[in-house]
Structures are given as C-alpha cells and as structure tokens.
N, C-alpha and C positions, 0 to 999 in steps of 0.2 A: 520516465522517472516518476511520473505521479503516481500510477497505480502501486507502483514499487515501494513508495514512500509511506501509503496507508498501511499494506501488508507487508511491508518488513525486509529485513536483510535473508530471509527462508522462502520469500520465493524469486529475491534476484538469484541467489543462487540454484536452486530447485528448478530454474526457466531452462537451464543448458539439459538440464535429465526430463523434460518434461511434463513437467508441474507448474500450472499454473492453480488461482484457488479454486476454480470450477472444477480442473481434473484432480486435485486432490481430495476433495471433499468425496467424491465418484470413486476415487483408490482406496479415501477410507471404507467406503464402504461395500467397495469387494473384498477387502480384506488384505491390503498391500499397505503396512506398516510403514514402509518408506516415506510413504505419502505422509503419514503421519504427523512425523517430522516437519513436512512444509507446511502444515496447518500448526504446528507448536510456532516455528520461524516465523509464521506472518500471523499469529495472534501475538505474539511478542514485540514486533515492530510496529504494529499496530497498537500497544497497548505502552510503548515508548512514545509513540509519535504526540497521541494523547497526553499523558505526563508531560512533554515537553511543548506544546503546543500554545501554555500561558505565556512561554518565555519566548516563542517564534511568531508569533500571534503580528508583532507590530513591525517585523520584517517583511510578513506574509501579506499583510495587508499593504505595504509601501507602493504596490501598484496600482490599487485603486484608486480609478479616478473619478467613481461615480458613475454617472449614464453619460455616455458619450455618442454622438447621431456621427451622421457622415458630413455634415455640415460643418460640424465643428473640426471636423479633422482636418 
C-alpha cells in the first residue's frame, strides 16, 4: 500500500495489466499510449495525496515514537 499511496489509484489499477511507474514511463516512451494513462493515474494520486497530506499529517505521524534502541523495547 505505500508505494500505491504516493502514486495513486492508476497504478493500483494499472498493476493487474502491467504497469508499474518504472514500466510506464519506458511504455511512454516507446510509444504505448495506455501507459499513459497510468502516468496521468499516479501523478493524480500523487498530487491528491499532497493536497491532503495537511489534514493526514497528525494521523501519519500518531506512530512516532522518536528513536527507540532495543533496550528500550
């Protein structure tokens, strides 16, 4: 789910055909339009995640505990 999270709902879906961001970037640029698409999808969800990221920011953070040794654990 992380990677998924920065790039968007276009490339959980785009995973089952193929596309992840590496190979579509490479599809764009042989010239496979489909690919396209999953670079539109995960600069979109990426550009959501941003936007929404003030308002998830002190959820996101609720797990930090600072530095923690094995000692402590």
């Amino acid at each position: 789910m992380g990677r998924d999270t920065h790039f968007g709902d276009g490339d959980i879906l785009l995973d089952d055909i193929g596309y992840c961001s590496g190979t579509a970037v490479a599809g764009v640029g042989a010239g496979h339009w489909d690919a396209g698409w999953a670079l539109l999808g995960m600069s979109a969800g990426a550009l959501g995640f941003v936007r929404a990221y003030p308002a998830l920011k002190k959820g996101l953070d609720a797990g930090d505990f600072g530095r923690v040794r094995l000692g402590a654990a």
